[in-house]
C-alpha positions as CSV (number, residue, x, y, z in Angstrom):
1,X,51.5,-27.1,-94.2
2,X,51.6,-24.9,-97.2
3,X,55.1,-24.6,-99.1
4,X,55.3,-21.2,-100.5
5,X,55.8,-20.5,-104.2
6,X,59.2,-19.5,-105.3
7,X,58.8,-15.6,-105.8
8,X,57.8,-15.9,-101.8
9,X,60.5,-17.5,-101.6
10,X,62.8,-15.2,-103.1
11,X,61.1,-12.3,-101.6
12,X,61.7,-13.7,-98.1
13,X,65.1,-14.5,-99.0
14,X,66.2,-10.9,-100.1
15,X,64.7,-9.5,-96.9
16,X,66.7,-11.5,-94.6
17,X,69.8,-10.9,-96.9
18,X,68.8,-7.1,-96.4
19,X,68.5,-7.6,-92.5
20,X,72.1,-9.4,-92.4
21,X,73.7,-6.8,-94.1
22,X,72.5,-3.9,-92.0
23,X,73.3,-5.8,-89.2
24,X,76.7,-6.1,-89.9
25,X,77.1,-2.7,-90.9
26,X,75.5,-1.8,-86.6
27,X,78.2,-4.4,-86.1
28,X,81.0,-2.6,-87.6
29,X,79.9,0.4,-86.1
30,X,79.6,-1.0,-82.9
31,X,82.9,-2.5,-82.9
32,X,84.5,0.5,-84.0
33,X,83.1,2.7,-80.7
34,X,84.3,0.3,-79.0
35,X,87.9,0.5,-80.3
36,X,87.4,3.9,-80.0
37,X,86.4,3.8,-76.2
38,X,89.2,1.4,-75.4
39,X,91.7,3.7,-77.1
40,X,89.8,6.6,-75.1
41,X,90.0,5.0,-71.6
42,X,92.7,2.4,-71.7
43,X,91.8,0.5,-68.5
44,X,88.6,-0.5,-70.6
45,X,89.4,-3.8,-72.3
46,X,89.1,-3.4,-76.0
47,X,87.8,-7.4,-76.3
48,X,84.5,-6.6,-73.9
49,X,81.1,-6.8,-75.1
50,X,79.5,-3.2,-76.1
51,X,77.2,-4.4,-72.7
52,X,79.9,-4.5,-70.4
53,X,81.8,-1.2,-71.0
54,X,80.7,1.2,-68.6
55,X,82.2,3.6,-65.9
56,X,84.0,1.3,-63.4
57,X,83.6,3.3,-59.5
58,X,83.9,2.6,-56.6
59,X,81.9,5.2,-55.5
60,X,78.4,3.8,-54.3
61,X,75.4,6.3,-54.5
62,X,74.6,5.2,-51.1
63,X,78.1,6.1,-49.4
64,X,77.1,9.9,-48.9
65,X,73.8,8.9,-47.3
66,X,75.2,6.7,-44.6
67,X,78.3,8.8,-44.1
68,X,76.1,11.9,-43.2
69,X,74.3,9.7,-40.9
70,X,77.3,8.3,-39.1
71,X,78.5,11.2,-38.9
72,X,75.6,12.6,-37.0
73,X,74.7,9.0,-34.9
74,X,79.0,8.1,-34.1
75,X,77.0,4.3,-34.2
76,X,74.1,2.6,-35.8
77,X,72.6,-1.1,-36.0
78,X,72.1,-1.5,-40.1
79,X,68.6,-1.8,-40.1
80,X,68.8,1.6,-38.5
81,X,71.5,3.0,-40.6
82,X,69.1,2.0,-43.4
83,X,65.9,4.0,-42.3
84,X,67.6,7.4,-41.2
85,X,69.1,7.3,-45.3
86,X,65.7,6.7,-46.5
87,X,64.5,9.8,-44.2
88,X,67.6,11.8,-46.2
89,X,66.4,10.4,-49.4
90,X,67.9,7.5,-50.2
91,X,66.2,5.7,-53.0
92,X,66.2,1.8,-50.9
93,X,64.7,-1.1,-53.2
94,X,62.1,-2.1,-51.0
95,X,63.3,-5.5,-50.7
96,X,64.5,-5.2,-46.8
97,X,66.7,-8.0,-47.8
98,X,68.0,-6.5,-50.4
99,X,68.7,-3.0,-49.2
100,X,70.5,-4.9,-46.3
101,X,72.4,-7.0,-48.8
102,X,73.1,-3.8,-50.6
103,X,74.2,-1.8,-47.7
104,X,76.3,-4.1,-46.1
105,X,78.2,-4.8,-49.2
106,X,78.9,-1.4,-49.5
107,X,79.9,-0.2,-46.2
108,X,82.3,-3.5,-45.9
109,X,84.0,-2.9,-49.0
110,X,84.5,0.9,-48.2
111,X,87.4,1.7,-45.8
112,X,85.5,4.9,-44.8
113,X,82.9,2.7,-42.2
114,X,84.2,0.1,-39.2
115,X,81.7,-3.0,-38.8
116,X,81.8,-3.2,-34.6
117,X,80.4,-6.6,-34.4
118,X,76.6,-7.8,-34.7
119,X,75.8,-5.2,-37.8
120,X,76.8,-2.3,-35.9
121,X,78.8,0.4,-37.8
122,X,80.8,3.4,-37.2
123,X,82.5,5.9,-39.4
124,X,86.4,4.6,-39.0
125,X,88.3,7.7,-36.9
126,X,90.1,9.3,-40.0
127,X,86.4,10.1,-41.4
128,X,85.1,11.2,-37.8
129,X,84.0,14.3,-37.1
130,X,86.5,16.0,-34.4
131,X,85.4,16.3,-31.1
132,X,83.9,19.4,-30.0
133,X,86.7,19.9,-27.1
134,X,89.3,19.8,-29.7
135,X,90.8,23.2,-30.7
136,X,91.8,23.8,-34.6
């Protein structure tokens, strides 16, 4: 193991010392967008991490996929469900685990789609297309 001389020493030193300070300058700044975000959109908690502050939805990109094809099938199994989006043009993962996972989570959370028992879902009747006997 080599020790360095002291001008590398002091040459490394003053680099790192350089690297804190701009550092702590992109900290300041950093802290001060997000003071500025929480004072923008005050459901944001100001004391988050810069990582976490993002637009809270509950919309899911997926919702308008399987809603169009519920409302064109009145019922579907999942796995079903799942390959007439794909033919839409939903973007699935390719994991047929996950895209279950994924889709399930979403239509269970949303009030807009009734689970009928064994995977099987159905647009709830608010969200139903009207009958074609109905009149307007």
């Amino acid at each position: 193991m080599r020790i360095p001389d002291p001008g590398e020493i002091e040459s490394r030193r003053a680099a790192l010392l350089q690297k804190i300070a701009d550092a702590r300058e992109q900290l300041s700044q950093l802290d001060e967008w997000v003071k500025i975000t929480a004072a923008l959109f005050p459901a944001i908690k100001a004391d988050v991490g810069v990582s976490e502050i993002r637009e809270r939805s509950k919309f899911s990109p997926l919702v308008p996929y399987a809603e169009t094809v519920l409302r064109s099938a009145e019922k579907l199994h999942i796995n079903e469900l799942i390959l007439r989006m794909i033919d839409l043009g939903w973007t699935s993962t390719g994991d047929r685990k996950r895209d279950l996972k994924n889709v399930y989570s979403c239509l269970s959370g949303n009030r807009r789609f009734t689970n009928l028992g064994r995977n099987v879902w159905t647009l709830t009747k608010e969200m139903a297309p009207a009958s074609s006997t109905e009149e307007w």
